[in-house]
N, C-alpha and C positions, 0 to 999 in steps of 0.2 A: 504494500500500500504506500502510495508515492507520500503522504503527510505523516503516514508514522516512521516512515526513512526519513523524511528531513527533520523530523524530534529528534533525530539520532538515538533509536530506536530501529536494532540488529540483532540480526542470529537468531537463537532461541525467542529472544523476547519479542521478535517480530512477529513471529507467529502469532505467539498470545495475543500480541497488541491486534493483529487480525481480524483473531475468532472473538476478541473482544466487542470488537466493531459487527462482526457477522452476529454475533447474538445480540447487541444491543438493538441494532436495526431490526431487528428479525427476518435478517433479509443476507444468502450467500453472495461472494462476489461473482459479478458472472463475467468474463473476458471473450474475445472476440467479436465486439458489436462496432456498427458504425454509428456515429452519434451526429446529428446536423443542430443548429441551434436553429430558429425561426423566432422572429423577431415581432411583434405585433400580430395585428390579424391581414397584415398585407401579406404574409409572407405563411402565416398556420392557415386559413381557411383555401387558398387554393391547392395547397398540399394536403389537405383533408380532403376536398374532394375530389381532387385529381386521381389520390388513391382509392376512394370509396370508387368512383367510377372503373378503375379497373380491376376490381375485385371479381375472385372467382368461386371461392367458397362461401366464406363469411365476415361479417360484419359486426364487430362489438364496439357497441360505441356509448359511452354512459360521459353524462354531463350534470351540473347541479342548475344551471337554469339554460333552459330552451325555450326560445321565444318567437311567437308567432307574429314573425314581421319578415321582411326582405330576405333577411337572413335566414332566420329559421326556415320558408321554407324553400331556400333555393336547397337546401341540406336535406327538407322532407325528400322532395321529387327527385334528387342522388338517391333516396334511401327505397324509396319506392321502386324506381326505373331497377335497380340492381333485384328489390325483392321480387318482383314480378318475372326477372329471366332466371329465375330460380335460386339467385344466392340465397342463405342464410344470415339472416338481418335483425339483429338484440338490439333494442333501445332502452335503454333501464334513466329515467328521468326523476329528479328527488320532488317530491310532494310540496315541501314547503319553497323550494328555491324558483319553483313553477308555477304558484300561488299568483294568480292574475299574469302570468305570462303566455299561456298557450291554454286556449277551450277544450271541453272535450270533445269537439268536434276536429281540432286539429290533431289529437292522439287516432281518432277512429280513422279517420281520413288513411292512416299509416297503417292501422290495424287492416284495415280491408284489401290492402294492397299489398296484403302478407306479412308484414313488418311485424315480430315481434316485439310485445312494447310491454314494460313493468314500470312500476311508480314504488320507488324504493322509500318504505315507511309512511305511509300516509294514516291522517290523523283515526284513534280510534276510541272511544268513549270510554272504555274501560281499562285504557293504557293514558291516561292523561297528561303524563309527564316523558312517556315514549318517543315523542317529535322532535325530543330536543337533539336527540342524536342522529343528522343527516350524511347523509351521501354527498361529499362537498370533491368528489373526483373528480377532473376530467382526460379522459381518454378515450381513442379511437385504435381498434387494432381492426388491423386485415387479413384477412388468410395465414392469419397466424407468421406473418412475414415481416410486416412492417407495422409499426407501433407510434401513438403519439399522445405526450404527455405533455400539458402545461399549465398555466390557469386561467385558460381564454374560457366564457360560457358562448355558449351561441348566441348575440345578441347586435343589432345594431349599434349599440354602443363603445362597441369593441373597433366599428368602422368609423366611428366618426360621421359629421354633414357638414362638406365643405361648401355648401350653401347655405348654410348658417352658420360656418365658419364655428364649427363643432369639431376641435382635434380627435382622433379617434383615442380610443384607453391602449395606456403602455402596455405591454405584455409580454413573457415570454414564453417560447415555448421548445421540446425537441420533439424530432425523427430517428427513429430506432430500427436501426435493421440488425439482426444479428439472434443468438440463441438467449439473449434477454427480454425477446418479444413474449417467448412462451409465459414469462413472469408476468407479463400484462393481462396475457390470456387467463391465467390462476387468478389474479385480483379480479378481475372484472366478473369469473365465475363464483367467487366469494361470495361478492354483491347480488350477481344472479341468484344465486339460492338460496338468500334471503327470503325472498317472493315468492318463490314456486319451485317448480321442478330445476332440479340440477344442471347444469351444461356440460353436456361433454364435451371436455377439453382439448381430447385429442382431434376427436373431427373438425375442431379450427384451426389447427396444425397442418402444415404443409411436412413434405418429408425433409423440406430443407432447412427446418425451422434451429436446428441441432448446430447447423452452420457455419461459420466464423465469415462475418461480413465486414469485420475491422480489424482493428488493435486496441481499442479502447475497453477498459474493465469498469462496471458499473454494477449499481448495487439497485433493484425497485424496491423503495419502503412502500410496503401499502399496509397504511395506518388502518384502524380498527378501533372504535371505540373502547377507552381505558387501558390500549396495548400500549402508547408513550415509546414508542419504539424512535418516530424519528425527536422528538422529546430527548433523550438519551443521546442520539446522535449528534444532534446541536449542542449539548452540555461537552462530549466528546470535544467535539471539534473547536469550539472556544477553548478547551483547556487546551489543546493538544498545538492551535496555531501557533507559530514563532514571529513572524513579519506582518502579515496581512489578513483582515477577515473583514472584509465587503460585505452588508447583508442590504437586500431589497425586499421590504413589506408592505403590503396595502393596508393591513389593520393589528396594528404591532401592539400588543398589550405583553411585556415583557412579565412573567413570574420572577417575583423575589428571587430563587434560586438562579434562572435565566438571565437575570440583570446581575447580579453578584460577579458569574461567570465572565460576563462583558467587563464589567469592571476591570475585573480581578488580571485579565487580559489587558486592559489597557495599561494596568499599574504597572505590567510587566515588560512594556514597551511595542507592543504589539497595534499598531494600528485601522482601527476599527471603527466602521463605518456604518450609518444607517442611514438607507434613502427610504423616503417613508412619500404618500398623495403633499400634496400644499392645498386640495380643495379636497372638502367631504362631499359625496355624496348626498349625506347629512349634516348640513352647516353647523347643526345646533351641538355637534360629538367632538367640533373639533378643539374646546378646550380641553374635552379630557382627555385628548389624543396628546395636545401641548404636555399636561400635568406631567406623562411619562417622561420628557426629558430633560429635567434638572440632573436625578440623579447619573443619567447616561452624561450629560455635557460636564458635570462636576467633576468625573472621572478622566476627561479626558479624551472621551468617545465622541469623534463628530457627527452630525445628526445634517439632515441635507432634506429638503421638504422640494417635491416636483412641482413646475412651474405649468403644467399642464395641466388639463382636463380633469384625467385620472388616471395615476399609478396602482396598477391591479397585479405588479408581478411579485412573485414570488421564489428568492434566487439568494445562494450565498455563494461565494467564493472565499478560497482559504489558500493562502501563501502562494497563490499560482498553482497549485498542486491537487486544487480537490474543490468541486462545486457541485451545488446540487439544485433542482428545477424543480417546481410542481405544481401541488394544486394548496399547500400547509403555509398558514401564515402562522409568526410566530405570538402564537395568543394561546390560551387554553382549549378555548374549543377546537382548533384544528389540533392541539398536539392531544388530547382528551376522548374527548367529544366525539367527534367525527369517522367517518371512514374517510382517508384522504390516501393520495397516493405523489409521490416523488421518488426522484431519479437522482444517484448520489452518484458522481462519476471523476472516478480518480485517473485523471490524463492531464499530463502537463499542458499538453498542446489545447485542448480544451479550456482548462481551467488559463489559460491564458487570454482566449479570444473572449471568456466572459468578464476578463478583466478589464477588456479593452472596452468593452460596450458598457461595463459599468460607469467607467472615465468617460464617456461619449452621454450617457446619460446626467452625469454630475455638469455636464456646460452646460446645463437646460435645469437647474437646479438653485436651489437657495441656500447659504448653510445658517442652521440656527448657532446661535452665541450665546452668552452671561455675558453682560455687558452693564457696567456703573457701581456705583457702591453700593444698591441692592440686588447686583449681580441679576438685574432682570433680561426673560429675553427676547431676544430681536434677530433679524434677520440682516442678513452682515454677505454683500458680493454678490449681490442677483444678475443671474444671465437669463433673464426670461425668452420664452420661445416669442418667435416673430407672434403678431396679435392674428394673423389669420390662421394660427396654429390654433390657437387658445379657444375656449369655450367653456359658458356658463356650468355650474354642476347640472347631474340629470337630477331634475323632481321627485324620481322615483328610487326612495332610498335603497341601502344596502339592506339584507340581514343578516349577511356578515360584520358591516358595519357598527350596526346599532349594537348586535351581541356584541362587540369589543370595547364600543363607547358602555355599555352596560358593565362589563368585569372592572375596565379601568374605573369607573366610578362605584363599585362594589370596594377593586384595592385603595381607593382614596379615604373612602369613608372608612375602612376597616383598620388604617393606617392611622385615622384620628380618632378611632374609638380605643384601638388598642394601644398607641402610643407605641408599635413596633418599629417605625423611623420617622423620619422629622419629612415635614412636612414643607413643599414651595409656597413663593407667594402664587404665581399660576395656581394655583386648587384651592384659592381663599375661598374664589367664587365657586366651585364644586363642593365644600363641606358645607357654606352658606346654604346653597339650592338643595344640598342633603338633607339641612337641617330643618327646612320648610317645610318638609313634607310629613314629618311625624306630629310637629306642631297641627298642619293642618287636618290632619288626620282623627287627631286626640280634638281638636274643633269640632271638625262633624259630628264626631263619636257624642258629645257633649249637648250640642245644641239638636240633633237628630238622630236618634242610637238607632232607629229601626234603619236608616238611608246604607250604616257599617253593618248591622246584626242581620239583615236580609239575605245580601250577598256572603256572608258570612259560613251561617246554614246551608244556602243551597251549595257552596263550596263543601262541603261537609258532607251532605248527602251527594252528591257525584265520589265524593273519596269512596263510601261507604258501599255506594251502589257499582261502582269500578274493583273495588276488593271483593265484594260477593259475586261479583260476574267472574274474576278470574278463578276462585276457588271453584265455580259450578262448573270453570273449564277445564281442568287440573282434575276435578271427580271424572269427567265425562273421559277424557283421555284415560285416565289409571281402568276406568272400564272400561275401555276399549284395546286396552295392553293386553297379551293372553299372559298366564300365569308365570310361566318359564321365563319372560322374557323379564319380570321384575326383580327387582332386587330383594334380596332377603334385606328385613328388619334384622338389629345389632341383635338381639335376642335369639335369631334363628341362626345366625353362622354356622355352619357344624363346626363342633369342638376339634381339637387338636387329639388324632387318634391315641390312646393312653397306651396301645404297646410301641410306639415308638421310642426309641432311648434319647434322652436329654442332649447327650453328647452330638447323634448325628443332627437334631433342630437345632443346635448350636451353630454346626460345624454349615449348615445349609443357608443358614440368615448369613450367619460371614462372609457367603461366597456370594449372596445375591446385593451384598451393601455393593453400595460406591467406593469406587478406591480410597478416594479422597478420606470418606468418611472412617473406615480402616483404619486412616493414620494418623485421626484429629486425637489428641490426646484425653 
């Protein structure tokens, strides 16, 4: 691995340091793939459907929002035209990221013209708190050949209206050819049988899928709700950089442990970057998008806010030697939360040219500073894009967004309840507005108890009425289980036979323990 050779980190302990990495990702290194980078949606959507059009088997394509405008359906009628000569064509779309983006008229439209189509997690009355874990992937695999990852959704917005002088949203993205497609094909069948029947994986394998289409060695995280695998790998790779760690976020809500690491990096000479939007989506999030970066700039760490529309990518690079691409911003709910997927890809030559485009993105950039005796801050050296680059935010907010602007105003509030670190002046006005709301709260409560105690109950009856539905589901399965197939209660185990001798159940646990465990003292 090129960044634990340049730790100077050899021989034996490279290995380790390896399988370190392979287990914490939960993901093997795979070598011999070729890796293209693609750059916005000029450069991923005609490569998506260049390839979806010559597709001969199959088509897996999953997204967290598709929308039914110009875009979405010049990607329907790809999807259609191929279902219809007989490919094999998955559409797995997430429920809430789809929420007023596409009717059901535009799902059916696809259904009837063969297209396979699933709605990963949609809402259900007796899972109330179930939605919260979405499908925030996106990728498109072909015939098991060629693969693509990054964090473009399908939307107009991705292309901009240079008729209204609407830049289109930053983005990145790659092309994958090589025997790390098949890893795309396993995620995406992951997410498939979530909903329904399983996919068979092999029948979207080509026989050449085994391959070597490069030199480049990469690793697919495909995150999983509460697996923190690439969570782990970002901790990694902050402690592990020695010169350079570039990261690019659209919705960065740093955890305490995550921020420590960036620190702890910077203190140690290491320079460390975060290019983060300069416009929200939602105007009203972006103080508490600010609040995050005292502690970052006090460190050391420079902080660079896009001069554009919208910064939507999600990207790091580490000493020239190791970068990764996806769909994971670095917040809770994508390293938590989510099912997400990224591409960790250790090539020098790679990790170079994403270096160069991140320096290509910082002259279109603002850097934030601490500036004056009360170190407040400001924006210090703007290169803004030409004005017919630029455009107003979309109306239509994020809910990646809003979730980020939500945890970061969760960590602010939690920060001045518990006094576990000090506090900017930036978050005066976030504990203020925090503090409005309990006040106004204990009002209502006071002047109108039935207006709190109504919604209260009914809250309460859904919990009630959601826990009895599950259990009546849980009976109705266990009766439908046949007998063999359950598990014995602790009570029914059969006993340990009594003519067996002491010495050989001894000698048998020893030989079935872990080595390790053998020789823990």
């Amino acid at each position: 691995m090129a960044i634990v050779k340049a730790a100077g980190i050899s021989g034996p302990q490279r290995g380790l340091a390896e399988q370190i990495f392979s287990r914490a990702a939960g993901a093997p290194l795979v070598v011999g793939n070729d890796v293209r980078i693609l750059r916005d949606a000029r450069e991923n959507y005609p490569a998506w459907l260049d390839a979806i059009h010559q597709a001969r088997r199959s088509i897996l394509f999953e997204n967290y929002i598709i929308e039914d405008d110009p875009v979405g359906r010049s990607f329907a009628d790809a999807l259609e035209a191929r279902a219809r000569d007989g490919v094999r064509v998955c559409v797995l779309y997430d429920w809430l990221g789809c929420q007023g983006t596409a009717s059901s008229r535009f799902w059916r439209r696809l259904r009837e013209a063969g297209v396979e189509v699933r709605c990963f997690n949609p809402f259900q009355v007796d899972r109330p708190l179930a939605w919260l874990g979405r499908n925030h992937r996106k990728t498109l695999t072909v015939d098991g050949e060629v693969g693509f990852v990054s964090g473009l959704c399908v939307s107009h917005k991705w292309v901009g209206d240079p008729e209204k002088q609407v830049a289109p949203w930053r983005d990145t993205g790659l092309a994958i050819r090589g025997p790390a497609v098949a890893d795309l094909v396993r995620a995406f069948a992951q997410g498939w049988a979530t909903v329904g029947t399983p996919l068979d994986e092999e029948a979207c394998l080509s026989a050449r899928a085994p391959e070597p289409m490069g030199d480049v060695a990469l690793r697919v995280v495909a995150g999983v709700p509460w697996s923190a695998g690439l969570f782990r790998v970002d901790q990694l790779i902050a402690s592990l950089a020695r010169k350079r760690l570039w990261l690019t976020d659209a919705y960065f809500v740093g955890t305490a442990a995550y921020v420590q690491a960036l620190r702890a990096a910077s203190h140690d000479g290491v320079d460390v970057r975060l290019l983060v939007p300069g416009s929200s989506d939602i105007p009203v999030l972006r103080p508490l998008t600010q609040a995050g970066y005292r502690p970052l700039l006090e460190a050391g760490i420079r902080v660079y806010e896009w001069n554009g529309t919208m910064l939507h990518a999600k990207t790091a690079v580490a000493d020239g030697l190791w970068a990764r691409v996806g769909s994971s911003n670095l917040n809770p709910a994508s390293w938590l939360g989510n099912s997400e997927i990224d591409v960790a890809v250790e090539d020098v030559h790679f990790a170079q040219r994403m270096e160069a485009m991140y320096l290509e993105d910082l002259e279109h950039a603002t850097q934030v500073v601490l500036s004056g005796r009360d170190r407040r801050l400001m924006r210090a050296n703007p290169h803004p894009l030409p004005r017919s680059q630029r455009g107003a935010p979309g109306r239509r907010g994020s809910m990646s967004r809003a979730a980020a602007g939500a945890m970061r105003l969760g960590n602010t509030v939690g920060a001045a309840v518990a006094n576990h670190r000090e506090l900017g002046r930036t978050e005066s006005k976030v504990v203020f507005g925090a503090g409005v709301v309990p006040l106004a709260f204990a009002g209502l409560a006071l002047w109108c108890p039935q207006v709190v105690a109504v919604p209260a109950a009914a809250l309460s009856v859904w919990a009630g009425i959601s826990l009895w539905s599950r259990a009546l589901r849980l009976r109705r399965q266990e009766a439908a289980t046949p007998e063999a197939q359950r598990p014995l209660p602790e009570a029914e185990v059969p006993p340990r036979p009594a003519d067996v001798p002491p010495a050989l159940v001894a000698e048998a646990e020893a030989r079935s323990a872990p080595e390790a465990e053998r020789h823990q003292p």
